[in-house]
C-alpha positions in Angstrom: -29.3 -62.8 4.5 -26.8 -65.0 2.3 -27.9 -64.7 -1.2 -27.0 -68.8 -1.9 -29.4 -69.7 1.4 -32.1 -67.6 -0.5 -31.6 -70.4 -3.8 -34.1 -73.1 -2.6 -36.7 -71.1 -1.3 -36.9 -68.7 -4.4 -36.7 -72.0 -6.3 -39.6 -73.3 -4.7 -41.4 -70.1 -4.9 -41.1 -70.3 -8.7 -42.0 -74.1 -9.2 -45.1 -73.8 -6.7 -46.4 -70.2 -8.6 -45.5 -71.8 -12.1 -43.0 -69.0 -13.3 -42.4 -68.8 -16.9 -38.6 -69.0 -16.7 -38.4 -72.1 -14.4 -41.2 -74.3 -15.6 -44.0 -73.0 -17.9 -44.1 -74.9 -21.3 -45.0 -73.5 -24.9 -48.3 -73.5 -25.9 -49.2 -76.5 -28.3 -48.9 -75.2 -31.8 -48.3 -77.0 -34.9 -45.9 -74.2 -36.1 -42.1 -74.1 -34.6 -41.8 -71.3 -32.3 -40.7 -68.6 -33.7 -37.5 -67.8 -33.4 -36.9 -71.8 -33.2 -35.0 -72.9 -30.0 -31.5 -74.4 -30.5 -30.6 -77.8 -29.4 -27.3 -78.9 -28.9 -27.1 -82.7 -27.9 -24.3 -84.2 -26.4 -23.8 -87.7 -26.7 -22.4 -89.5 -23.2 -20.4 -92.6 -21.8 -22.3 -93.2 -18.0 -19.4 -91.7 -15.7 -20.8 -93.4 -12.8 -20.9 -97.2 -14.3 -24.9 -97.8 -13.6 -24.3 -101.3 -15.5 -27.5 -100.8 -17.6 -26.7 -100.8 -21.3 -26.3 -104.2 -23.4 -22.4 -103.2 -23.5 -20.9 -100.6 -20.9 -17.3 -98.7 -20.9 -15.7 -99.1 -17.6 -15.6 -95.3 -16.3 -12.6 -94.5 -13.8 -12.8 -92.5 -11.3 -14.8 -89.1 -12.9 -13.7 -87.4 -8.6 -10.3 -87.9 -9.2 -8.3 -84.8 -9.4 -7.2 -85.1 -13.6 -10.6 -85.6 -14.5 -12.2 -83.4 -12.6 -10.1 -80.6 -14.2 -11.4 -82.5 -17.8 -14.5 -81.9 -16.7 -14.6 -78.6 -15.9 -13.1 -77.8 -19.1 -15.9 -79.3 -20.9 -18.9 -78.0 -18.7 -16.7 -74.6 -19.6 -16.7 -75.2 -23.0 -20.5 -76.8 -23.4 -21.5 -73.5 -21.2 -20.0 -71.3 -24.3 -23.5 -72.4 -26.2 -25.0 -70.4 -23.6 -27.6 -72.4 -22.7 -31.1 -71.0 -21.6 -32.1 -75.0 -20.4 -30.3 -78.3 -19.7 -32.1 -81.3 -20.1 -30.3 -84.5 -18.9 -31.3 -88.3 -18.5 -33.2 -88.2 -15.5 -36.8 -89.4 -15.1 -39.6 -86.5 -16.3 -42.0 -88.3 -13.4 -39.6 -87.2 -10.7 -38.7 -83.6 -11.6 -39.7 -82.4 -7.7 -36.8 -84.7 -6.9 -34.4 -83.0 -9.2 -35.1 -79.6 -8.3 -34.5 -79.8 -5.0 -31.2 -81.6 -5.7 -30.2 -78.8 -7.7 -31.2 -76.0 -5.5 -29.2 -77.9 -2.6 -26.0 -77.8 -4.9 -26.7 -74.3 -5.6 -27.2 -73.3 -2.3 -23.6 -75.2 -0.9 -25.5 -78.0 0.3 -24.6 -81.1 -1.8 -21.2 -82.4 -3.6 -21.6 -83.1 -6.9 -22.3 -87.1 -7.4 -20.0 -89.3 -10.0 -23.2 -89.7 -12.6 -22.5 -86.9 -15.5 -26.2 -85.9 -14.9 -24.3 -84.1 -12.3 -20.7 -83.5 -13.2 -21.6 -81.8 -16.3 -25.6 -81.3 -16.1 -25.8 -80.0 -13.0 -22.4 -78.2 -12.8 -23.6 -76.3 -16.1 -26.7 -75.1 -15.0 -25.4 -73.8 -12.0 -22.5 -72.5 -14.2 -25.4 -70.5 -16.2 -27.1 -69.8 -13.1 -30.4 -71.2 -14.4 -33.4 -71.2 -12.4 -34.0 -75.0 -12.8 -32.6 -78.3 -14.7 -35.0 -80.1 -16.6 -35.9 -83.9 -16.1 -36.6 -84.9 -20.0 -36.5 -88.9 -19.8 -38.8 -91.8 -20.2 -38.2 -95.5 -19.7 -41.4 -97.2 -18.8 -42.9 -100.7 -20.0 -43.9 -100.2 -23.6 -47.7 -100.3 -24.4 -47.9 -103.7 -25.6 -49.4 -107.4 -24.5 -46.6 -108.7 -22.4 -43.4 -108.3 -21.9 -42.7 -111.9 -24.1 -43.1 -110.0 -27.1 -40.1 -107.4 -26.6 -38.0 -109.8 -25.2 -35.5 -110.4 -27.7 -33.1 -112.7 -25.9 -36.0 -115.2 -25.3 -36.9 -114.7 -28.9 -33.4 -115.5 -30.4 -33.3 -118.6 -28.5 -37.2 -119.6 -29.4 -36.2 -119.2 -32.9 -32.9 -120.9 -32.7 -31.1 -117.6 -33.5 -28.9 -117.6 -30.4 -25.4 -117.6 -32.9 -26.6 -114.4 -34.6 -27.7 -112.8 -30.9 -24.1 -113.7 -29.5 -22.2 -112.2 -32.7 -23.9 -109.1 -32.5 -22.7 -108.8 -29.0 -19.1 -109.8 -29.8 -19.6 -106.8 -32.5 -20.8 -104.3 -30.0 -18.2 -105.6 -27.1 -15.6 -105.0 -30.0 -16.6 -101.2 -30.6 -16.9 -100.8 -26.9 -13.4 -101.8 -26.5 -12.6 -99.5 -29.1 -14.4 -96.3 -26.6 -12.9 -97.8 -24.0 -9.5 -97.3 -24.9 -10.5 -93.7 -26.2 -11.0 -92.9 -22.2 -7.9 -94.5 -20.9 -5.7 -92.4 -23.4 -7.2 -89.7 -23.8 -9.5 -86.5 -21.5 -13.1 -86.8 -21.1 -13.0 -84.0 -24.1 -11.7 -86.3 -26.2 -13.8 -88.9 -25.5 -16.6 -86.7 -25.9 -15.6 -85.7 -29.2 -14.9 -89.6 -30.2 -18.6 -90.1 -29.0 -20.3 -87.4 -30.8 -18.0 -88.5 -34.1 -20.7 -88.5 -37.1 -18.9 -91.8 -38.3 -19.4 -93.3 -34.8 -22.5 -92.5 -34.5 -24.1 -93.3 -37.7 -22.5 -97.0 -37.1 -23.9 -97.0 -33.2 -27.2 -96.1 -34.7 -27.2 -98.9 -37.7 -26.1 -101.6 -35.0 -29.5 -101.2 -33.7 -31.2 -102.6 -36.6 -29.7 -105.6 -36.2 -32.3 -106.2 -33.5 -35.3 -106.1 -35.7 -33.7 -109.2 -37.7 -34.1 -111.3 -34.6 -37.4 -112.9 -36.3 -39.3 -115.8 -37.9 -42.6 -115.9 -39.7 -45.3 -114.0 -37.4 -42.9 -114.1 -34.6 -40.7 -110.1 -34.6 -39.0 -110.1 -30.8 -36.4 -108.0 -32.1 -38.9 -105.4 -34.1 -41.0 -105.2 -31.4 -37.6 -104.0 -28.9 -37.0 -101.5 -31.2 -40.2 -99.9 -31.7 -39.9 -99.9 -27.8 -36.4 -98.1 -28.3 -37.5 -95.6 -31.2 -40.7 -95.0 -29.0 -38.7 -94.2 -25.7 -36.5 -91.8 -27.5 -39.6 -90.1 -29.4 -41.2 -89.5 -25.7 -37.6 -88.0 -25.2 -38.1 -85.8 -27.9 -41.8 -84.6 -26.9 -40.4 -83.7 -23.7 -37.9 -81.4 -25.2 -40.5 -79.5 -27.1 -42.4 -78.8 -23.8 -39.5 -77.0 -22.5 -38.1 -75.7 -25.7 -39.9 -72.1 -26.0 -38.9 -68.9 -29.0 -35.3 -68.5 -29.0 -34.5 -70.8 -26.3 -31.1 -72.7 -26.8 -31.5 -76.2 -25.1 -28.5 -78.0 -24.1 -28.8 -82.2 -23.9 -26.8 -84.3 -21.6 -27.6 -88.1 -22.6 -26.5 -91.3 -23.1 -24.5 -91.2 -26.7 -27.0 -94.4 -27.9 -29.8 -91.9 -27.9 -27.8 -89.1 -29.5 -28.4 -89.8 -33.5 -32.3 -90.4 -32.7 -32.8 -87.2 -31.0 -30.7 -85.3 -33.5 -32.7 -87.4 -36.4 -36.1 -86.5 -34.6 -35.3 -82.7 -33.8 -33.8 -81.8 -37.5 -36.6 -84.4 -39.3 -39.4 -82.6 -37.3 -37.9 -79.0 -38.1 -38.7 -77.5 -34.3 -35.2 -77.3 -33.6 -32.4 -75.6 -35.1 -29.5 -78.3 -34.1 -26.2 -77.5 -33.4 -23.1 -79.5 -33.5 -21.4 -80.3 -30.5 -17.7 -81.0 -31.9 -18.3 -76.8 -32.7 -18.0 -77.1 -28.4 -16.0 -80.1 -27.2 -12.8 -79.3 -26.5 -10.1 -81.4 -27.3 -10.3 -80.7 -31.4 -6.9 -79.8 -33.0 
């Protein structure tokens, strides 16, 4: 029998018995495993154009024959960490979904679709040959009274703040442009490498803050948001540790907002050793 047709019914095999290399998780221990895993996040611009951030770069055409020879040379030069696990931005709820995406793509079945959860998550972990991509997001409704309270937009406007709100948007629209024209003139590896910048991302990260100063005496709109957006990336973080076991090395597909958070949380907490991507991306001099 072909070896590749044998792919999604070892896959399920594993999954359904609970395998240790496909989906068993550490045991809960307030030590670091020991050795530590590695982590290696790699900060993103959405190659598919989903439309869902505050600002978005216009992505062209990730299938196109250039980039797809870009993109190769990055999953190539990402796959040099050799990673033992990729985690991408894809909901932890619907991990029965991914895996049988992946072990369709593994087995010939499936092209590879424009989001980079598949041009460079999936392609790497096939790459690797890895039993299994890992589904490590969260983006539910916050645990709080209503959704009134985290709705900052409202808020700027119930507390006359709308001028503030509309210059911090003309700010990030500005940087945007700025990362846009990084992709038109340059390869995906150095847009990658403009991305994962330490400059650019310490000033993506501070841009946040300027949320939580959307406020006026007992009324925080803006605070409350980003507790919402510290909490979803800290739910990020606890789902890496559940696949992170000794000496695994985890490599991070994500969004590049949430790349300084998880970086912060995974050196902060000392579970990870972190590594540093531009060590990877190609496109450095």
């Amino acid at each position: 029998m072909n070896v590749r047709a044998l792919i999604p019914m070892l896959l399920a095999l594993c999954l359904s018995a609970g395998h240790a290399a496909c989906a068993a998780e550490p045991p809960l221990s307030l030590d670091p495993p020991a050795p530590k895993p590695q982590l290696l996040v790699v900060g993103l611009y959405h190659m598919d154009n989903p439309g869902r951030d505050v600002v978005n770069v216009d992505a062209d055409d990730v299938l196109s024959a250039r980039r797809q020879r870009e993109i190769e040379a990055v999953a190539r030069a990402l796959a040099e960490f050799r990673p033992t696990r990729v985690a991408i931005e894809f909901p932890q709820a619907e991990q029965g979904e991914l895996d049988e995406r992946y072990a369709r793509y593994r087995a010939g079945d499936g092209e590879l679709g424009q989001s980079e959860d598949d041009q460079l998550g999936l392609r790497i972990a096939a790459m690797r040959d890895l039993p299994r991509i890992d589904a490590v997001d969260w983006n539910g409704m916050p645990p709080v009274t209503g959704i009134e309270v985290v709705d900052y937009q409202a808020g700027a406007e119930r507390l006359g703040q709308q001028d503030f709100l509309a210059a911090m948007r003309a700010r990030l629209k500005a940087r945007s442009a700025v990362d846009q024209q990084h992709l038109q003139q340059g390869s995906v590896g150095d847009m990658l490498r403009w991305l994962n910048d330490p400059q650019r991302l310490r000033d993506s990260n501070a841009a946040y803050f300027d949320y939580a100063r959307i406020a006026g005496d007992d009324d925080y709109p803006g605070a409350n948001w980003l507790q919402f957006w510290y909490g979803r990336n800290l739910k990020i973080f606890a789902n890496l540790t559940r696949i992170a076991g000794p000496g695994e090395r985890v490599l991070v597909i994500y969004g590049a907002g949430h790349a300084p958070l998880l970086r912060q949380f995974a050196q902060q907490s000392g579970y990870f050793e972190v590594a540093d991507p531009l060590e990877y991306l190609p496109g450095g001099s």
